[in-house]
N, C-alpha and C positions, 0 to 999 in steps of 0.2 A: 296285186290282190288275187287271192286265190278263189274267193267266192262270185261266182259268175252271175250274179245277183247284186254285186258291187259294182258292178263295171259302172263305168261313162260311156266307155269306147271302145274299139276292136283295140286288143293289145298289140303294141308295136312291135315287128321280128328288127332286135340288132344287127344282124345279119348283114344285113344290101347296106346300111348305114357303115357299116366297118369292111366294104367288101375289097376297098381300094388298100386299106393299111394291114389286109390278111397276106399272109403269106403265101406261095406257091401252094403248097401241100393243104393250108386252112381252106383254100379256094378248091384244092380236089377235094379232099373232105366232106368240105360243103355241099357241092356237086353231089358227090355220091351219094349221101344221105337226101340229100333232094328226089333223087330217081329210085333211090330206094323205098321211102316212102310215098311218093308217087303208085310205083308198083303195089307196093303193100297193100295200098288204100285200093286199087284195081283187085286185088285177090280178096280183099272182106268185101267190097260189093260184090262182088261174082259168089264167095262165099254165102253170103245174107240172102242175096236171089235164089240159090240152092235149098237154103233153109227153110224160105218161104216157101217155096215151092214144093216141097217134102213134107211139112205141117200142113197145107193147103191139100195135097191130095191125098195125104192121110185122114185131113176131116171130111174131103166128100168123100173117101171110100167109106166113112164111116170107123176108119180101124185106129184112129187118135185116141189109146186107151194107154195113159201114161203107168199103168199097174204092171202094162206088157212090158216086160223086160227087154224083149230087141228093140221096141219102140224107143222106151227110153233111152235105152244105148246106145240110136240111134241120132234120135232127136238131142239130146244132150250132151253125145260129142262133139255134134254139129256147132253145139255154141260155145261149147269148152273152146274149138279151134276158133270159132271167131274171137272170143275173149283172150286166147293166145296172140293172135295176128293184131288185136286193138290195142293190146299190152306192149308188143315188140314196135310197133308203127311208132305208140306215144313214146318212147326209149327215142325211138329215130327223130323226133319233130324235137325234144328236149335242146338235141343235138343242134338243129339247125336254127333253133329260138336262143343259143351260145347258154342253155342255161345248164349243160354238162359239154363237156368236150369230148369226151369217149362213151360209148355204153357202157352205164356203170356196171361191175359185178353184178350187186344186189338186185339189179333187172334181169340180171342174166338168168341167178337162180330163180327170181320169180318165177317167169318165164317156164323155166325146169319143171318150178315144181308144178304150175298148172296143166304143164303138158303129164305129168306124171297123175295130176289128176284126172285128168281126161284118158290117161292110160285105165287107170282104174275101173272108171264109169264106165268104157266100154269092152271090158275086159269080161272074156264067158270063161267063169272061174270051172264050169265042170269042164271045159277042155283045156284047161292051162295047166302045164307041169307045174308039181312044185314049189320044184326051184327057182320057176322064171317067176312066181308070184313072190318068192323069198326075196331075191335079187330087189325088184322092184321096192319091195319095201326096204332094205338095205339102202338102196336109191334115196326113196322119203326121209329117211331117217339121217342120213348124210345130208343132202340137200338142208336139211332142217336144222341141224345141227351148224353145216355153214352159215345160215342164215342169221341165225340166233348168234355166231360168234362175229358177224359182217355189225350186226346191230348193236350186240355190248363194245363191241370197239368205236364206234360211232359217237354212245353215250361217251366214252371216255372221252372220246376229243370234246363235245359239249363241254362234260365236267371240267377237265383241263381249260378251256375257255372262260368259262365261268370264274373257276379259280384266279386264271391272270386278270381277268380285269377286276374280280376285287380285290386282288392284290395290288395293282396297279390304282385304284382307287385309294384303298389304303394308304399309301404310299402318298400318296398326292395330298391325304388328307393331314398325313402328320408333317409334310413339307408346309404346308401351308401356315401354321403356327409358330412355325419356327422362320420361315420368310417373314413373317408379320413382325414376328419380336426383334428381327437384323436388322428390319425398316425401321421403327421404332428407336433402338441403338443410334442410328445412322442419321436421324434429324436431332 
């Protein structure tokens, strides 16, 4: 169940249940994705503590004035990076719950592109060449454009799915008439 408003119960990690019939490498794997989000989860609370603490003395200075431009680019990189670090963490937990076996791509460019947003946000365009503002969007634009082609090939394999099993349904259904009428014959 994906809605955490359906549970009964804490969901079970496959994991420790298949840890005896994993292989060498399934069991480093595992491991490391363990300690890596271990770490992870240590770097957004450390993260989030900084956060707090930067909005906190911003409001008693009194200077929480989200119009100020440094403010915001301040304030809202800070949670771009945490939103980065909770994105790439749940990639790693995915891993260890066996419900992907590698970091998918399409997390990857996620990943990409919100860092690229978080580029943007705190990016002080009057001192930025250019070029490096071009690049960037050249960046956007590629990243997007993989995304978009990670996604239409995804539907295809649905559609392809879709297709075999009514196909496969089909099939089964004009067998079934024609088994009926051999039985039929045959008594």
């Amino acid at each position: 169940m994906k809605n955490i408003a359906d549970r009964k119960r804490k969901p079970v990690s496959h994991s420790w249940r298949y840890w005896n019939v994993m292989t060498f490498y399934e069991r480093f794997e595992h491991s490391v994705a363990m300690i890596l989000s271990g770490l992870i989860s240590i770097i957004i609370l450390i993260a989030l503590w900084d956060l707090a603490r930067e909005v906190f003395n911003l409001l008693m200075l009194g200077s929480f004035d989200l119009l100020n431009h440094q403010v915001f680019q301040v304030v809202f990189g800070m949670i771009m990076t945490l939103l980065i670090a909770m994105e790439f963490n749940h990639s790693i937990i995915k891993v260890l719950e066996r419900q992907a076996h590698i970091i998918q791509v399409k997390t990857v460019i996620l990943i990409a592109q919100l860092a690229l947003a978080r580029k943007f946000i705190i990016l002080d365009f009057a001192n930025t060449e250019a070029i490096k503002i071009a690049a960037l969007g050249f960046a956007v634009l590629a990243l997007g454009i993989v995304h978009w082609m990670l996604r239409e090939r995804d539907q295809v394999d649905v559609h392809k799915k879709i297709h075999r099993q009514f196909t496969e349904d089909s099939l089964m259904a004009e067998q079934k008439p024609d088994q009926i009428a051999s039985q039929q014959t045959a008594k």
